[in-house]
C-alpha positions as CSV (number, residue, x, y, z in Angstrom):
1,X,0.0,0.0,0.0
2,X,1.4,3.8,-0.6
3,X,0.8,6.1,1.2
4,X,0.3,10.1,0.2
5,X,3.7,11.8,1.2
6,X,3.7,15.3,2.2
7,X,6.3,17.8,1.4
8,X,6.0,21.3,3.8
9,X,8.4,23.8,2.9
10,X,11.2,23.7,5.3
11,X,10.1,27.8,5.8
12,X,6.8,26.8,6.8
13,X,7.4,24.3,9.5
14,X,10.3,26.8,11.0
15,X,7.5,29.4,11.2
16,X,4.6,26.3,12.9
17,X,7.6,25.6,15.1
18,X,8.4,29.0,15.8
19,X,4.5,29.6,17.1
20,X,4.4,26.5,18.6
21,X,7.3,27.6,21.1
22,X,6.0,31.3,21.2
23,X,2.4,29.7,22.4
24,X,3.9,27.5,25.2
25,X,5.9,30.5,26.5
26,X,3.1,32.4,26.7
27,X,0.5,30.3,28.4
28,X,3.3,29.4,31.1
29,X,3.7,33.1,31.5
30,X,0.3,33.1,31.8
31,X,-0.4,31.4,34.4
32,X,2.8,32.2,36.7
33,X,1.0,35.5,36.2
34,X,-2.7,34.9,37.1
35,X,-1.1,32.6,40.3
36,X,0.8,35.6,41.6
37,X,-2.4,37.5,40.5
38,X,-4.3,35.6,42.8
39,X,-1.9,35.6,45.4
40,X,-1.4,39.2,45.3
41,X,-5.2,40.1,44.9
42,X,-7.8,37.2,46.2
43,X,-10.2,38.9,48.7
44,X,-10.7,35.2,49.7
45,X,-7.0,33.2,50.7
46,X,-4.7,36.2,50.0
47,X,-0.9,35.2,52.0
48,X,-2.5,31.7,53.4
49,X,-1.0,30.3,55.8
50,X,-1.9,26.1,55.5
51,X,-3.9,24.4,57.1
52,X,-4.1,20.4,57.6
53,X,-8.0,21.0,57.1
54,X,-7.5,23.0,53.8
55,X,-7.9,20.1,51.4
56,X,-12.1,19.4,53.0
57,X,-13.2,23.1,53.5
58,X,-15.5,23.7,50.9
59,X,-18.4,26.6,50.8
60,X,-22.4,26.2,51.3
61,X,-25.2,29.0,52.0
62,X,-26.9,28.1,55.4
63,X,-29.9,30.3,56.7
64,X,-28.9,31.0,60.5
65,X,-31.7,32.0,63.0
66,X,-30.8,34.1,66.0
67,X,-34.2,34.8,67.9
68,X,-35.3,31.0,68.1
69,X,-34.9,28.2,70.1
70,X,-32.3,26.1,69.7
71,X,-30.2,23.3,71.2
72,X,-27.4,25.1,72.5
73,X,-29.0,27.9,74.5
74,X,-29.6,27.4,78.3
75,X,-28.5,24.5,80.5
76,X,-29.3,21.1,81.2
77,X,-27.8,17.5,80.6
78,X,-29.3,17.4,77.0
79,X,-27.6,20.9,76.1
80,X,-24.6,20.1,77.8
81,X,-24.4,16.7,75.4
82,X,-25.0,19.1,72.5
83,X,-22.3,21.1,73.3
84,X,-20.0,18.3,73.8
85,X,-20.3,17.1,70.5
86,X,-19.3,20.3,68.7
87,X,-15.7,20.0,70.3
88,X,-15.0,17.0,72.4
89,X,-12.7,15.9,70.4
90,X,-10.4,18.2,69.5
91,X,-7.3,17.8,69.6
92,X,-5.7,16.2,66.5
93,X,-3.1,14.0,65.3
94,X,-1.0,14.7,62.3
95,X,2.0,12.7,61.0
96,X,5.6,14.1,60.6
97,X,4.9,15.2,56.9
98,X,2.0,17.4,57.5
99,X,3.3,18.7,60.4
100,X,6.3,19.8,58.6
101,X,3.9,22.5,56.2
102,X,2.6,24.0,59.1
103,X,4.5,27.8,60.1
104,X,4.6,26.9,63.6
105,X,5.8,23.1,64.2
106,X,5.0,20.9,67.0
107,X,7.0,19.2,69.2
108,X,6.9,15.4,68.3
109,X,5.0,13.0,71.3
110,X,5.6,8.9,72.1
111,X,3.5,6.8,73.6
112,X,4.5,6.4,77.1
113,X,4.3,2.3,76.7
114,X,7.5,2.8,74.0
115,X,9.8,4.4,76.8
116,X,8.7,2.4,79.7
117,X,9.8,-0.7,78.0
118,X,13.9,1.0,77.5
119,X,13.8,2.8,81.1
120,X,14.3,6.0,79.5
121,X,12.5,9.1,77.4
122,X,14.7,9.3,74.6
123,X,13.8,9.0,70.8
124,X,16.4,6.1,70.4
125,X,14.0,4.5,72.4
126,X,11.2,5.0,70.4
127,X,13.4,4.0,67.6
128,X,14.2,0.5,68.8
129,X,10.4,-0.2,69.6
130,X,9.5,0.8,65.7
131,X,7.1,3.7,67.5
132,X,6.7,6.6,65.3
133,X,6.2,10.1,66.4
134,X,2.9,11.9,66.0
135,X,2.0,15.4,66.4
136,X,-1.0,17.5,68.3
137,X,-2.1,20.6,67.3
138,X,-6.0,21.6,67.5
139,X,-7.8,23.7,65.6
140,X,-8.9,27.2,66.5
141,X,-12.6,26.6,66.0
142,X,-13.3,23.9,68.7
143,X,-10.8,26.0,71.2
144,X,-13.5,28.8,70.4
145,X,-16.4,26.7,70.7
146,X,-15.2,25.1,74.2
147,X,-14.5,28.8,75.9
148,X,-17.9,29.5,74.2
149,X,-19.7,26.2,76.3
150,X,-17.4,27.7,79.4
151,X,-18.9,31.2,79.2
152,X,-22.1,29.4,79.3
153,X,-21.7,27.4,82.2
154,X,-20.6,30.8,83.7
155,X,-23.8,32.8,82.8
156,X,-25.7,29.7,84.2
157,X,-24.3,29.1,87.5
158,X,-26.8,28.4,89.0
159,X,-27.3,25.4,87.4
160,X,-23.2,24.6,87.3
161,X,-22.4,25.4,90.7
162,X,-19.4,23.0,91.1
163,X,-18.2,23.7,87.3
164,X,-17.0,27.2,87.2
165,X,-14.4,28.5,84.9
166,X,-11.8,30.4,86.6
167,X,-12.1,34.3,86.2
168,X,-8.4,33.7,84.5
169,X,-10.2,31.3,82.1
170,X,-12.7,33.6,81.5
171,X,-10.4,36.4,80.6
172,X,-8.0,34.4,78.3
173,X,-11.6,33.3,76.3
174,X,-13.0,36.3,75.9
175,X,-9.7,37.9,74.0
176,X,-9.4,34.6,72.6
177,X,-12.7,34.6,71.4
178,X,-12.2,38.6,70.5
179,X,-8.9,38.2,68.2
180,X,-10.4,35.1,66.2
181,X,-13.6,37.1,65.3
182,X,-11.7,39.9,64.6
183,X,-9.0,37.6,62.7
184,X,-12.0,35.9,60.6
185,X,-14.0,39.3,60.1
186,X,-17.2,37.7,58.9
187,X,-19.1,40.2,56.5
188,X,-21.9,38.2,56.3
189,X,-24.9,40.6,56.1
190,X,-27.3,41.0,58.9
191,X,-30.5,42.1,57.9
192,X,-32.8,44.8,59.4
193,X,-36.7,45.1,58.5
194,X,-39.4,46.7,59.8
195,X,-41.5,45.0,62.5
196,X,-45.0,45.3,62.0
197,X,-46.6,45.1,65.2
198,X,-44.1,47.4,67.0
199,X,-43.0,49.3,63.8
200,X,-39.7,49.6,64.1
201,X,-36.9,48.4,62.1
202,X,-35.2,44.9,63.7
203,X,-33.2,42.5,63.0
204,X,-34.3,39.6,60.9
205,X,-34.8,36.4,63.2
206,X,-33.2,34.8,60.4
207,X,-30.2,35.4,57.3
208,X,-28.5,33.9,54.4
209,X,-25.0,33.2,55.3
210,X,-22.4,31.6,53.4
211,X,-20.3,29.3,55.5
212,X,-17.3,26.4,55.9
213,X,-19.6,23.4,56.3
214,X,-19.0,22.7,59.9
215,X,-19.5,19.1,59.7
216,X,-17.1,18.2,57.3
217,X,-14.2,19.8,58.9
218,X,-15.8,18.4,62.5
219,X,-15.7,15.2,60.7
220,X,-12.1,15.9,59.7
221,X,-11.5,15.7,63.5
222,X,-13.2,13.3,64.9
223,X,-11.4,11.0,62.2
224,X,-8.0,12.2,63.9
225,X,-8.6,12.9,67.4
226,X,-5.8,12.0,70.2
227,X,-6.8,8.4,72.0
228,X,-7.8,9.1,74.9
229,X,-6.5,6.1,76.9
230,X,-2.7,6.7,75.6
231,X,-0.4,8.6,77.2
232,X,2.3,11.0,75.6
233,X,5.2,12.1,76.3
234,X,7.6,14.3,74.8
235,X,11.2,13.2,73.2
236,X,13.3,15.0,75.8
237,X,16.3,14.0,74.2
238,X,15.1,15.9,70.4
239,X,16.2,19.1,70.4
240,X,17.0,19.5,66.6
241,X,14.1,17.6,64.9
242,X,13.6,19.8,62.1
């Protein structure tokens, strides 16, 4: 079988190759361009700092009420559970390679069991019992939400007279709870209309808000949380892990 044979002018291809090469550098440009672009410019992640979470947060509109009912206002054993299981279980585990991305690095922890075994504290001992290192860190959220459940038990003392925050604790959640909100600056809009029985202009009982979905990244927790029946300790003997 023959088949058709082509002859392009050795000017022409020169010229295809030439655009060809001209294109590439371009788009490549491009996009360097429109990353430092975004970078630079994104009202959303500008100068990011990571976050182990980052890969699950994703975006949703949620309609939040403020005037009614719900589960987490007041006291009681059934709001106490509710409570509970917004941040019971926060602190989290990460291994060595994500802790590594984050800016500030946690010191690495044992299990106890691996150094009572060598008669020491020492990350040769963890070594020779195959143990690897893990790391805590917590997220801010679920440190907000417990001071938020403390300030709580404090307005209702009558009903939690045995579980009183300290005044200290108190203190340290309220700027806490001030420099996150402040940090996060929701703009979400809160609506005013105008009542009509009293006539006046109020705030809507409830408003669109867009928001992290909550569960996910409280899922993303749960799925990492710190056993609670093993003990930690820290390698002593590591002072140049990074």
């Amino acid at each position: 079988m023959n088949f058709p044979s082509f002859n392009i002018p050795t000017r022409t291809l020169r010229i295809v190759l030439v655009v060809q090469w001209v294109l590439i550098v371009f788009l490549t440009a491009f996009n360097v361009f429109r990353h430092r672009l975004y970078e630079e410019f994104s009202p959303l992640r500008p100068n990011h700092i990571m976050s182990p979470a980052d890969d699950i947060v994703h975006y949703e509109v949620q309609e939040l009420t403020f005037q009614h009912v719900t589960p987490y206002k007041g006291a009681g054993d059934e709001v106490d559970q509710a409570w509970a299981e917004l941040y019971n279980f926060s602190k989290s585990v990460l291994t060595k390679d994500e802790a590594s991305l984050l800016s500030n690095q946690p010191d690495p922890l044992y299990p106890t069991s691996a150094f009572k075994s060598h008669g020491h504290h020492s990350r040769a001992a963890s070594a020779s019992a195959h143990v690897e290192p893990v790391y805590l860190i917590e997220l801010d959220v679920f440190s907000q939400l417990h001071c938020l459940d403390d300030i709580r038990r404090f307005v209702h003392s009558n009903e939690y007279p045995s579980q009183q925050p300290s005044s200290a604790r108190l203190s340290w959640c309220i700027d806490s709870l001030r420099q996150s909100l402040m940090c996060t600056t929701d703009i979400n809009s809160m609506v005013y209309s105008r009542n009509p029985d009293t006539k006046e202009f109020e705030l809507s009982d409830t408003n669109a808000y867009t928001c992290r979905d909550f569960g996910a990244i409280r899922q993303w927790a749960k799925e990492r949380q710190l056993d609670a029946g093993v003990e930690m300790t820290l390698d002593v003997d590591d002072t140049s892990y990074w």
